[in-house]
Every structure is written in structure tokens, then in C-alpha cells.
C-alpha positions as protocol buffer text, in pm:
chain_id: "A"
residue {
  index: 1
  type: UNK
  ca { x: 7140 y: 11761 z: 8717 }
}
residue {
  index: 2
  type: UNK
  ca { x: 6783 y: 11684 z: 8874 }
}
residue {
  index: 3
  type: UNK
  ca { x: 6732 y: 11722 z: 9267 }
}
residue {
  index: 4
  type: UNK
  ca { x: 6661 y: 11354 z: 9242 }
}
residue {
  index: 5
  type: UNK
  ca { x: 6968 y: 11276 z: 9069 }
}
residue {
  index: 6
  type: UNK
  ca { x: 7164 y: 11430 z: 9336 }
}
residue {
  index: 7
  type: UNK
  ca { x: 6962 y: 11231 z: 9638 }
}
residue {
  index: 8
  type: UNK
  ca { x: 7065 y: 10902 z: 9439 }
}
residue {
  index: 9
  type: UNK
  ca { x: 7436 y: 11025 z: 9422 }
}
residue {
  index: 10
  type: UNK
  ca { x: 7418 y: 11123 z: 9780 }
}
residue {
  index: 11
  type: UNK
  ca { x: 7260 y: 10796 z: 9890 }
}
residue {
  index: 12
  type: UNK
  ca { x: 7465 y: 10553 z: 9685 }
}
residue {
  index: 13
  type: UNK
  ca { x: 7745 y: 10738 z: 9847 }
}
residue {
  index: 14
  type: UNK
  ca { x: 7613 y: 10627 z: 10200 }
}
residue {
  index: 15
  type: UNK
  ca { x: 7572 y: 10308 z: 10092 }
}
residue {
  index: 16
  type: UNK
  ca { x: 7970 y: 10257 z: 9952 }
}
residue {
  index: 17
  type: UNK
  ca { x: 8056 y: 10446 z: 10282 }
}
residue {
  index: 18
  type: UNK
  ca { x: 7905 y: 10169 z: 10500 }
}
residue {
  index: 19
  type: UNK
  ca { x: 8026 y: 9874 z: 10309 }
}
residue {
  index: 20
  type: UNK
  ca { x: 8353 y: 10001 z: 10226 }
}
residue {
  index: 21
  type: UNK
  ca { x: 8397 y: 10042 z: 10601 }
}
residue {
  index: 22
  type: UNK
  ca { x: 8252 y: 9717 z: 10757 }
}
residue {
  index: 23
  type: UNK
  ca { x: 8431 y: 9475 z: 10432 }
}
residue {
  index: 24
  type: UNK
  ca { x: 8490 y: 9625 z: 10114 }
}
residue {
  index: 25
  type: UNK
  ca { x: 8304 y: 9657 z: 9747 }
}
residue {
  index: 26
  type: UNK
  ca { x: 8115 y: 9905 z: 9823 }
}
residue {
  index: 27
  type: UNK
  ca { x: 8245 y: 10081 z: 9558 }
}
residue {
  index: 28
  type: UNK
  ca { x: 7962 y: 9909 z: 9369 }
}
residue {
  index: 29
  type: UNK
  ca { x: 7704 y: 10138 z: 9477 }
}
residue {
  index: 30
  type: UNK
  ca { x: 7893 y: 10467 z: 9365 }
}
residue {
  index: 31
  type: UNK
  ca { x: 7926 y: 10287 z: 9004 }
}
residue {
  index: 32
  type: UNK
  ca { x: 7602 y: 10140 z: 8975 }
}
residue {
  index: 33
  type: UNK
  ca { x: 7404 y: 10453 z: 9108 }
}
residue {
  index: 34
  type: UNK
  ca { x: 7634 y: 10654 z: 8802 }
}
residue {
  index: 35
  type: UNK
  ca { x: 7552 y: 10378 z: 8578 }
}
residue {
  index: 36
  type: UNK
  ca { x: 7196 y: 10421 z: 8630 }
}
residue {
  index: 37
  type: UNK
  ca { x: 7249 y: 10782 z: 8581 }
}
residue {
  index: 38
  type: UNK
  ca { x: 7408 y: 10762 z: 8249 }
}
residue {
  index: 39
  type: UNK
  ca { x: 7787 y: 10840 z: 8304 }
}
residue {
  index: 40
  type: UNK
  ca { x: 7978 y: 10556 z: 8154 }
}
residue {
  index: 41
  type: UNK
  ca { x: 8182 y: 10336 z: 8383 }
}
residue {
  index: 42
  type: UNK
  ca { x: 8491 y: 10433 z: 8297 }
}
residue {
  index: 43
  type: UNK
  ca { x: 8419 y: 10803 z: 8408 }
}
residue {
  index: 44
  type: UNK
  ca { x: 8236 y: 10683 z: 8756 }
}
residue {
  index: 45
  type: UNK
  ca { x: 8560 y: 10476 z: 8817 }
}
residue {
  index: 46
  type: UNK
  ca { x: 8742 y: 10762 z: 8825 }
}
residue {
  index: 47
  type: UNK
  ca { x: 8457 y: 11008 z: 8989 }
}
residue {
  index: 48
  type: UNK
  ca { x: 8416 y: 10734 z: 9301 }
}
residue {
  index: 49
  type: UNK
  ca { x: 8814 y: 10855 z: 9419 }
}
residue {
  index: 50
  type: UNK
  ca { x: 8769 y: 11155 z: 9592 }
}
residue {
  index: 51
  type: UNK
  ca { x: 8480 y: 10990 z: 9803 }
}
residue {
  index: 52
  type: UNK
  ca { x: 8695 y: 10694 z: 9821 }
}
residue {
  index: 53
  type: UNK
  ca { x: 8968 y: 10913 z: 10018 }
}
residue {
  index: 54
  type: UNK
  ca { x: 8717 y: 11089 z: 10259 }
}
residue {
  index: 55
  type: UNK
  ca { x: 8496 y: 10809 z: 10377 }
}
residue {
  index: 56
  type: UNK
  ca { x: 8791 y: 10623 z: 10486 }
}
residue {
  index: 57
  type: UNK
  ca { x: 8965 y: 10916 z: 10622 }
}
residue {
  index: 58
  type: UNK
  ca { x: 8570 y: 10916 z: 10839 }
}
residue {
  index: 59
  type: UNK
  ca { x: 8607 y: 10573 z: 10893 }
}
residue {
  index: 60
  type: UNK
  ca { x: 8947 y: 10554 z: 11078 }
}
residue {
  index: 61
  type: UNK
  ca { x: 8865 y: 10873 z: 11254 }
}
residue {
  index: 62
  type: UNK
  ca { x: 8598 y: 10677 z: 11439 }
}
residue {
  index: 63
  type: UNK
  ca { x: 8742 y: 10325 z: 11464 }
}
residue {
  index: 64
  type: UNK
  ca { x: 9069 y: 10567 z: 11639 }
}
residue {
  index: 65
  type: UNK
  ca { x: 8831 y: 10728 z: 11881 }
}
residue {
  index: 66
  type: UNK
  ca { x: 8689 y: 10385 z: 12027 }
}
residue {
  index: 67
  type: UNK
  ca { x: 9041 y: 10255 z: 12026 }
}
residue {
  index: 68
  type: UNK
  ca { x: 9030 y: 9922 z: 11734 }
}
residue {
  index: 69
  type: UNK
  ca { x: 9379 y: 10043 z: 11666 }
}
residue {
  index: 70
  type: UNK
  ca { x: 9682 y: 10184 z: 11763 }
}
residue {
  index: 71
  type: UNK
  ca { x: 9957 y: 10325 z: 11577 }
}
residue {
  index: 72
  type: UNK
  ca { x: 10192 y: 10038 z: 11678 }
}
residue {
  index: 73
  type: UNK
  ca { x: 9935 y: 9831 z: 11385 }
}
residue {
  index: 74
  type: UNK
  ca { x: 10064 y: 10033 z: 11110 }
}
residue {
  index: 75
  type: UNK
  ca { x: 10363 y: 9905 z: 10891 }
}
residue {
  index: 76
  type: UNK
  ca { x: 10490 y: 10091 z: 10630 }
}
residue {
  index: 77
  type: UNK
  ca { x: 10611 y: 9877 z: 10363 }
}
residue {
  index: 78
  type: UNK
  ca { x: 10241 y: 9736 z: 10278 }
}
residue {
  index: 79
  type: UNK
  ca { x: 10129 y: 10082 z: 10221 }
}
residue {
  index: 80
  type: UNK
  ca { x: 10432 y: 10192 z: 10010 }
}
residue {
  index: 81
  type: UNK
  ca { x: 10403 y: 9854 z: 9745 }
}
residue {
  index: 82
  type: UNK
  ca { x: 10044 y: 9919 z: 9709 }
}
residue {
  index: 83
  type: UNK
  ca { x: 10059 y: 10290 z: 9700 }
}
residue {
  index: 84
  type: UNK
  ca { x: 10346 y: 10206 z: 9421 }
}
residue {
  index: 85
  type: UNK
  ca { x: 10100 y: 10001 z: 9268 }
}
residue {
  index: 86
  type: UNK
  ca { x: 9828 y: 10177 z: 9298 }
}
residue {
  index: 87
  type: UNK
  ca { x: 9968 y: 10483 z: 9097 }
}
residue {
  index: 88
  type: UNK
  ca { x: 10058 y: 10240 z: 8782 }
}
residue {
  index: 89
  type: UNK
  ca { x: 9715 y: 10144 z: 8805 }
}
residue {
  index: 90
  type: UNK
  ca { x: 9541 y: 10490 z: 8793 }
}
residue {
  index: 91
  type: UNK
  ca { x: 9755 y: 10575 z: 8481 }
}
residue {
  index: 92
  type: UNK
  ca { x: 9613 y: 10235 z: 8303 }
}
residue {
  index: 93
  type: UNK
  ca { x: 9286 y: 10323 z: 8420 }
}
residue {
  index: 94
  type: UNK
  ca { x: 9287 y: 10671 z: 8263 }
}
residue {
  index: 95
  type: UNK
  ca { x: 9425 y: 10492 z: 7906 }
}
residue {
  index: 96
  type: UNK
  ca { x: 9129 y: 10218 z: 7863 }
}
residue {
  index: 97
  type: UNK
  ca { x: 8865 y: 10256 z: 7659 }
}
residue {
  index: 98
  type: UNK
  ca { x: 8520 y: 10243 z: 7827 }
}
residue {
  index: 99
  type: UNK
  ca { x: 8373 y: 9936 z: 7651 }
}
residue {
  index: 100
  type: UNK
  ca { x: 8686 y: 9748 z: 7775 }
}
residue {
  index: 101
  type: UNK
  ca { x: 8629 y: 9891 z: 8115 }
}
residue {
  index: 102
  type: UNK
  ca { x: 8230 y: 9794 z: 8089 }
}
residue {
  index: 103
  type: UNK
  ca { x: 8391 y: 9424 z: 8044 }
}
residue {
  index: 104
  type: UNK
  ca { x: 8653 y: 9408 z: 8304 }
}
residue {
  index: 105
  type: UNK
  ca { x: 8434 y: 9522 z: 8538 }
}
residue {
  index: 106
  type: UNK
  ca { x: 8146 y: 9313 z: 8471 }
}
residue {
  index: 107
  type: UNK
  ca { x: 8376 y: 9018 z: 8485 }
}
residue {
  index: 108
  type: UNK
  ca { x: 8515 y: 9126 z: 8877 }
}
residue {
  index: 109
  type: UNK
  ca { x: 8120 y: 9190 z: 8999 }
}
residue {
  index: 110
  type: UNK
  ca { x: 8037 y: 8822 z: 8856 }
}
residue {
  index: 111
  type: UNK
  ca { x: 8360 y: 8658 z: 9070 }
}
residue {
  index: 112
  type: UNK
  ca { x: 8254 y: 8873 z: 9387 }
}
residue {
  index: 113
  type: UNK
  ca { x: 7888 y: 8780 z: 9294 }
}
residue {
  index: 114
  type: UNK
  ca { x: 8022 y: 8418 z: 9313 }
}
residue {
  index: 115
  type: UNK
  ca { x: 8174 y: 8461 z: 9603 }
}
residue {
  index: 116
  type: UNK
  ca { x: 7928 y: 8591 z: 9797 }
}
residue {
  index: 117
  type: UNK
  ca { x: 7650 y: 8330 z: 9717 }
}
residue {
  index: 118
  type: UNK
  ca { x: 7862 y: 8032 z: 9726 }
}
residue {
  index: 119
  type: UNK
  ca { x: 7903 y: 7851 z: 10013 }
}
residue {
  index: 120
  type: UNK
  ca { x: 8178 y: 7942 z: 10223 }
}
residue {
  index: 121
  type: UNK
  ca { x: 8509 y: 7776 z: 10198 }
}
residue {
  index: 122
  type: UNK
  ca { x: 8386 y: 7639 z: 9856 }
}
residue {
  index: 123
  type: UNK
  ca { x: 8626 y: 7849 z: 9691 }
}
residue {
  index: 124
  type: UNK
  ca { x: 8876 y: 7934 z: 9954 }
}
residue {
  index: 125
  type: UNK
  ca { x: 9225 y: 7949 z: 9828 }
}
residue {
  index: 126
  type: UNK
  ca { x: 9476 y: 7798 z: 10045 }
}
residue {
  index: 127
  type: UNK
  ca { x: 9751 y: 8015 z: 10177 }
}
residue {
  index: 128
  type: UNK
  ca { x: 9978 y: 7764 z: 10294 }
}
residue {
  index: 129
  type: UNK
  ca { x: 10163 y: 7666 z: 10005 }
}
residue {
  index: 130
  type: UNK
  ca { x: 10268 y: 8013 z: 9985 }
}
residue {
  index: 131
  type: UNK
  ca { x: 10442 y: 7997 z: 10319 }
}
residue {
  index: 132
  type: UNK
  ca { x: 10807 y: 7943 z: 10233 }
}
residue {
  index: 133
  type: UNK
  ca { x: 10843 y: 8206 z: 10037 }
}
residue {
  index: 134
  type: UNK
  ca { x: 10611 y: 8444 z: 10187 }
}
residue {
  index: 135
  type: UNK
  ca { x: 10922 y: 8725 z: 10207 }
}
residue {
  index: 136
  type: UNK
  ca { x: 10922 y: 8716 z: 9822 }
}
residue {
  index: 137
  type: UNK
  ca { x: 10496 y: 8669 z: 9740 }
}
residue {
  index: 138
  type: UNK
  ca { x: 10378 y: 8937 z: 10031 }
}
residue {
  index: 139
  type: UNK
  ca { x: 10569 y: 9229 z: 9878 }
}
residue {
  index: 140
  type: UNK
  ca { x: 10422 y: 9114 z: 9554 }
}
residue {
  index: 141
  type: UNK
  ca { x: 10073 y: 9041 z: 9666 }
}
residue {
  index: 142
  type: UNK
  ca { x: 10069 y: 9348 z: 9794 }
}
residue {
  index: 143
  type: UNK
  ca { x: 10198 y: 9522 z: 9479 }
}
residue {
  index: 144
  type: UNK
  ca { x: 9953 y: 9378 z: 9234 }
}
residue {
  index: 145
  type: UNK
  ca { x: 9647 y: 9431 z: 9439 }
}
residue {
  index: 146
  type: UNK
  ca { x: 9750 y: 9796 z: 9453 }
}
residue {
  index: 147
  type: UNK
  ca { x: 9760 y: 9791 z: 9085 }
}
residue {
  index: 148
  type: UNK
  ca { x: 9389 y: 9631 z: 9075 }
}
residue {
  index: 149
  type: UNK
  ca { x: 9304 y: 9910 z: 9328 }
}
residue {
  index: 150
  type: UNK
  ca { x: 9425 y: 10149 z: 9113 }
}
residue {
  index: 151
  type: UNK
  ca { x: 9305 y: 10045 z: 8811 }
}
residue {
  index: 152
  type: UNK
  ca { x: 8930 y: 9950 z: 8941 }
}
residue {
  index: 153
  type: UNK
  ca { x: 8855 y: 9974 z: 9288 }
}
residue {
  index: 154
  type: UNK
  ca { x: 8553 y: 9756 z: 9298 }
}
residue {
  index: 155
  type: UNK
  ca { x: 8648 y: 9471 z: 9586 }
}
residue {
  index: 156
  type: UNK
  ca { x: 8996 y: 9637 z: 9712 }
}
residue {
  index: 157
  type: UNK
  ca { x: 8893 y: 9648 z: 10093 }
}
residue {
  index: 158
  type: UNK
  ca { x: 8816 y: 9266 z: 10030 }
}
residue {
  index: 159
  type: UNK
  ca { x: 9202 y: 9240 z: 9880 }
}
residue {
  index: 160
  type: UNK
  ca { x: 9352 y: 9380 z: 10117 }
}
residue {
  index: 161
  type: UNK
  ca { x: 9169 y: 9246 z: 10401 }
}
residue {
  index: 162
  type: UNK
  ca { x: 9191 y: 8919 z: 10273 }
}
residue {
  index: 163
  type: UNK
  ca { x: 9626 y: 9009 z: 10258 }
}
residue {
  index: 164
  type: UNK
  ca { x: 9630 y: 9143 z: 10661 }
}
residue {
  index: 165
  type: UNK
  ca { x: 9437 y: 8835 z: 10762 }
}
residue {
  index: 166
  type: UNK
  ca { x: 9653 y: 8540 z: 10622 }
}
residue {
  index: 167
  type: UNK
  ca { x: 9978 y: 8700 z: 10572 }
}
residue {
  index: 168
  type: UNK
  ca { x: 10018 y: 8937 z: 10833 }
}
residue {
  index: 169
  type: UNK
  ca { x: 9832 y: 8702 z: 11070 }
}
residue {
  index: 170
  type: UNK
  ca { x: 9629 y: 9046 z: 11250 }
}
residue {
  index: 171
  type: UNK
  ca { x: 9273 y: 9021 z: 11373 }
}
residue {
  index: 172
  type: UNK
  ca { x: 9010 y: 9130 z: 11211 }
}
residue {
  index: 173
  type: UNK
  ca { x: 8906 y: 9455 z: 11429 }
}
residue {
  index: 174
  type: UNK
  ca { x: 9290 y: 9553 z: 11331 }
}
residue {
  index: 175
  type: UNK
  ca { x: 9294 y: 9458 z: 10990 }
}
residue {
  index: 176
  type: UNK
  ca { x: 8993 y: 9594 z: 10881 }
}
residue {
  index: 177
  type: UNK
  ca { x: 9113 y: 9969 z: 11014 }
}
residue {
  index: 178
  type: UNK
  ca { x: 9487 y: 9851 z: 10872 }
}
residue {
  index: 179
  type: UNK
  ca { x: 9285 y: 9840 z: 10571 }
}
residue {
  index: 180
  type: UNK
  ca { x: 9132 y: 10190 z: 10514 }
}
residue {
  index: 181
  type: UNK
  ca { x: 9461 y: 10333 z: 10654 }
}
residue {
  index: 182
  type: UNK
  ca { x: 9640 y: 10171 z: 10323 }
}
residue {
  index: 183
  type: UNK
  ca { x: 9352 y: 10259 z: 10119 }
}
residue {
  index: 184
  type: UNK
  ca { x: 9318 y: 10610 z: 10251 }
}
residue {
  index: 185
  type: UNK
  ca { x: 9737 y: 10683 z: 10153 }
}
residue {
  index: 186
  type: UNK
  ca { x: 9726 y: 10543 z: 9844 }
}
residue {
  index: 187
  type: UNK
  ca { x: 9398 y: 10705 z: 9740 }
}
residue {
  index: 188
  type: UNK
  ca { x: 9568 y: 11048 z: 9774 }
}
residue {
  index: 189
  type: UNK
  ca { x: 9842 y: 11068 z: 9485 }
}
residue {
  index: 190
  type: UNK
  ca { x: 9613 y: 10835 z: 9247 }
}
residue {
  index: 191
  type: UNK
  ca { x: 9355 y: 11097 z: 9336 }
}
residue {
  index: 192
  type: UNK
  ca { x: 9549 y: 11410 z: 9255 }
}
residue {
  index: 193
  type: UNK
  ca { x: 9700 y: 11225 z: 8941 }
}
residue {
  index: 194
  type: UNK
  ca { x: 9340 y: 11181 z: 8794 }
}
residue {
  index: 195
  type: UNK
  ca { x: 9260 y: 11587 z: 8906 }
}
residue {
  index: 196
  type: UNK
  ca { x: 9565 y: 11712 z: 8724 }
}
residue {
  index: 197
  type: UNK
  ca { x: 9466 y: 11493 z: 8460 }
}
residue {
  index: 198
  type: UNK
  ca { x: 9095 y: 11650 z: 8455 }
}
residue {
  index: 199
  type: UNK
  ca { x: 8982 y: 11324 z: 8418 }
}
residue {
  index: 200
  type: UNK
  ca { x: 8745 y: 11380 z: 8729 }
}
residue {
  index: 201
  type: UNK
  ca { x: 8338 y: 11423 z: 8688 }
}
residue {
  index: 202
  type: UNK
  ca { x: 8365 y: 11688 z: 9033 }
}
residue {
  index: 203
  type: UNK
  ca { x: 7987 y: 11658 z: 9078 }
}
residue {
  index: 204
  type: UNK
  ca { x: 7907 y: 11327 z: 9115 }
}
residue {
  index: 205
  type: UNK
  ca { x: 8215 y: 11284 z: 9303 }
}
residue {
  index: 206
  type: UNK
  ca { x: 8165 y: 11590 z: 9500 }
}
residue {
  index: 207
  type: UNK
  ca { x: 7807 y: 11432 z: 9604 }
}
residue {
  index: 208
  type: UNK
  ca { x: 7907 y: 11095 z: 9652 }
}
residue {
  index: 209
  type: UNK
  ca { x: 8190 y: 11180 z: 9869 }
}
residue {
  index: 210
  type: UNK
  ca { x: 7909 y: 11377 z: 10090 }
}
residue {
  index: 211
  type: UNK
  ca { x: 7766 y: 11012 z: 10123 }
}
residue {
  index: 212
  type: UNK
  ca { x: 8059 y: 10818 z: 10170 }
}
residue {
  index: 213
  type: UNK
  ca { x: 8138 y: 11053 z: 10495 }
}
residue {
  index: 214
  type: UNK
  ca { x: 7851 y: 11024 z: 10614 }
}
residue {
  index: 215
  type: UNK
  ca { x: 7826 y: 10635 z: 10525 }
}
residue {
  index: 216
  type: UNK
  ca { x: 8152 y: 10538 z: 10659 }
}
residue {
  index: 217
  type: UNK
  ca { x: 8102 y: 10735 z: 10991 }
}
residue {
  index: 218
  type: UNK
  ca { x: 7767 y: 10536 z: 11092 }
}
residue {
  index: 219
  type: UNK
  ca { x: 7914 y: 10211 z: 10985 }
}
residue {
  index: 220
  type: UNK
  ca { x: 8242 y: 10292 z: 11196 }
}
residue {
  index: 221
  type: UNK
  ca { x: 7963 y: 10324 z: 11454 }
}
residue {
  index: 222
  type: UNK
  ca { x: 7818 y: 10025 z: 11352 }
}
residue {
  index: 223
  type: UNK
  ca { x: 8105 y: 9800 z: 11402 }
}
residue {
  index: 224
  type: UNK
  ca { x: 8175 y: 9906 z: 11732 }
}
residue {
  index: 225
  type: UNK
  ca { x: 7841 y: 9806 z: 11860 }
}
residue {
  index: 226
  type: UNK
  ca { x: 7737 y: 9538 z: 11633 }
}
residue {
  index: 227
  type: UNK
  ca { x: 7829 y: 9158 z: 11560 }
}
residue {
  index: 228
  type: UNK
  ca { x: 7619 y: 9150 z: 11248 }
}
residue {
  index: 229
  type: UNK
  ca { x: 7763 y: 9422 z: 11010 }
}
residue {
  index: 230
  type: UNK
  ca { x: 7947 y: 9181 z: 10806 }
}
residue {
  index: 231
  type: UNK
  ca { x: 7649 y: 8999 z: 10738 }
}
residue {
  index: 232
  type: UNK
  ca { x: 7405 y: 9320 z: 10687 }
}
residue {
  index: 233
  type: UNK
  ca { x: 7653 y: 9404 z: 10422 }
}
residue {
  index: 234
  type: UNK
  ca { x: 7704 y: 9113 z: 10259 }
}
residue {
  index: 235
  type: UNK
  ca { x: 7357 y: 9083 z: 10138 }
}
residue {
  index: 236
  type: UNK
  ca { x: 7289 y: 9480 z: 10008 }
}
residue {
  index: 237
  type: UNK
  ca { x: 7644 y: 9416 z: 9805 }
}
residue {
  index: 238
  type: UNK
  ca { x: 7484 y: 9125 z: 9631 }
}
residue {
  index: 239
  type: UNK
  ca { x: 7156 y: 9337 z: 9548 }
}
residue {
  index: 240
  type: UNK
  ca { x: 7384 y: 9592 z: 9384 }
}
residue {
  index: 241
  type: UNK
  ca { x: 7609 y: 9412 z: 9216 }
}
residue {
  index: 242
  type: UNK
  ca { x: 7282 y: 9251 z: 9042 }
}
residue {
  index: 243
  type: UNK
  ca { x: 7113 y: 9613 z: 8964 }
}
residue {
  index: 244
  type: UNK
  ca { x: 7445 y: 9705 z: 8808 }
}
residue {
  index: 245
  type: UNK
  ca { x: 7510 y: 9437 z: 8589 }
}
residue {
  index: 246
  type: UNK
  ca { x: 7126 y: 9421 z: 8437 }
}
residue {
  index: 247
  type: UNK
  ca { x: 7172 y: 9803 z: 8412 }
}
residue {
  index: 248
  type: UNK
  ca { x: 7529 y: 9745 z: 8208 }
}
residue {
  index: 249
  type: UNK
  ca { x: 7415 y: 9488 z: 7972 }
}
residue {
  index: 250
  type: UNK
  ca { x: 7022 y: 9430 z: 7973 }
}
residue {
  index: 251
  type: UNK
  ca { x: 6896 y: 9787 z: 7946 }
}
């Protein structure tokens, strides 16, 4: 692998690190800086886990040490249905063939593409009509989007966030760390499933989890000191997403 290979890996890494911390998606710059290197998307989906595990490990390390949570934040049964999820999905994701994977995955960067660029509230779904049986859809909710997270990654931190915002009613500061907490547990067993399996590319991943350290430390940072990180992010996710897609179907 060229020095300049491993520079891209490294910094595509930063990049995921950052926006995985501030939102989520930024597993869209591990996959499209793979894609652009040649290693189908099926294998990078399964390369981007290891960096997945350490840049949020990073990122609640920091967001601990200037106090946007507390332990009393964390409830276990969210974390155990999408861990539970989670681990179905990784075993469906190691199955798939990768021109299936190629569309699936082109179809979820075209919603969050729409998503981002639309105006907002446009396509906001209500959560109300949910409310009287919200005992029976949360653990549900929660166990599907584990599945998706699982299965593709791309978005999760948005899924989940989206989850601790309207259904568990927290504010953002303490759902976004809520967030990498549940991603950071359920990333280890889905992790260790696909290393047992050797279904992991340990360079890439190796490199990009260098990035996503480093990534998800300085955007930890970030949000402590900055009102705008949401917004900074936004707009480098919808350049990726973009670069990725023309990379998967044009060239």
C-alpha cells in the first residue's frame, strides 16, 4: 500500500472521528476514502469497526473529563436491544453479496443526502402518534436500529440520537455522549464476531482507527467550546456522501 494511500486512510479516519462525534454518518468518510481506494464496500463496512469502537471510546473519554455526562445518564436496556440487534446485523452483513451491499448503501447515502439538503422539518416524522404505546415501539425502535447498525453503520449516531431525543426526552449534550456510549458496547462483540470470522481488512482498519482517535478527540474538544459543530459537520457529510456515490456508480 502507497504512503499516500495510507495518509488518505489516516485522514478519512479523522474526518469519521469528528462527525461521528459531533452527529453521526461519519462513517461515510471511512467508506468512501476505501472506495476510492479500491476495496469493495462490503469489505470497508466491515474494516470501518475497529475504528468505529476506538474513536468513540476517545470521544466519551473527553466529553467525561469536561463533565456532559454522568453515569446517572446511562440506562441499560437501550444498550442491551441494540447490542442484541446489532449482533444479528453483523452476521447479515458478513452473508451479503457486495453488489447488493453497493445498492443498499447507495440507497441510505441518497435518504441522508435528502435529509441534509432539504429544508428542515420538511420531512420530520412525527413522534407523537407513537406515544401510547411507547413501552412496546421504544424497545423495538431500539432493536431494529441496532440491526441497521449492525448491518451498515452509515447514519447510526443519527438513529440513535434521533431515539434519545424524542423518546427518552434527554438533551442533546447528554444524548449525544448517551449515544457513543451505546455505540461503543455494541461495537465490541459485532467487532470480535467479524475478527473471528477473518472477515476484517486489519490495515485499513488499523489506519483508519489511528484517525478516528485522533478525529473524535478534537471534535470532543470541539463541542465543548463550540456552538457551530453541528453545522461544520453537516456540510463536509454532504461533500462526501456526493464523492462516494459518483465514485460507486459513475467511475
Amino acid at each position: 500500500m502507497p504512503g499516500t494511500d495510507e495518509l488518505l486512510l489516516v485522514g478519512g479516519g479523522v474526518l469519521a472521528g469528528v462527525v461521528n462525534t459531533i452527529s453521526g454518518s461519519g462513517t461515510l468518510f471511512s467508506l468512501g476514502v476505501m472506495a476510492w481506494l479500491n476495496i469493495p464496500l462490503v469489505t470497508a463496512n466491515i474494516a470501518t469497526r475497529p475504528g468505529v469502537f476506538f474513536q468513540n471510546l476517545a470521544g466519551v473519554f473527553v466529553l467525561r473529563k469536561y463533565r456532559q455526562f454522568s453515569n446517572d445518564d446511562i440506562k441499560r436496556a437501550p444498550i442491551v436491544l441494540v447490542g442484541l440487534g446489532a449482533m444479528l446485523g453483523a452476521i447479515c452483513a458478513g452473508l451479503i453479496s457486495g453488489s447488493f451491499f453497493n445498492l443498499v448503501a447507495s440507497v441510505v447515502m441518497l435518504f441522508l443526502l435528502v435529509q441534509y439538503l432539504l429544508p428542515r422539518g420538511l420531512l420530520k416524522i412525527k413522534a407523537l402518534a407513537f406515544q401510547k404505546n411507547n413501552e412496546v415501539i421504544q424497545p423495538v425502535l431500539f432493536f431494529v436500529t441496532g440491526f441497521y447498525g449492525g448491518f451498515i453503520q452509515i447514519g447510526i449516531g443519527i438513529l440513535i440520537l434521533t431515539l434519545l431525543l424524542r423518546y427518552m426526552a434527554l438533551p442533546y449534550a447528554k444524548a449525544n455522549a448517551y449515544k457513543l456510549i451505546i455505540i461503543l458496547v455494541y461495537t465490541i462483540p459485532t467487532t470480535l464476531y467479524f475478527a473471528i470470522t477473518g472477515m476484517i481488512l486489519w490495515k485499513p482498519a488499523l489506519l483508519l482507527a489511528l484517525g478516528q482517535i485522533i478525529g473524535a478527540y478534537l471534535a470532543a474538544l470541539f463541542i465543548s467550546v463550540s456552538s457551530y459543530a453541528k453545522q461544520w459537520a453537516k456540510w463536509i457529510t454532504v461533500m462526501m456522501i456526493l464523492i462516494t456515490l459518483l465514485k460507486i456508480w459513475v467511475f
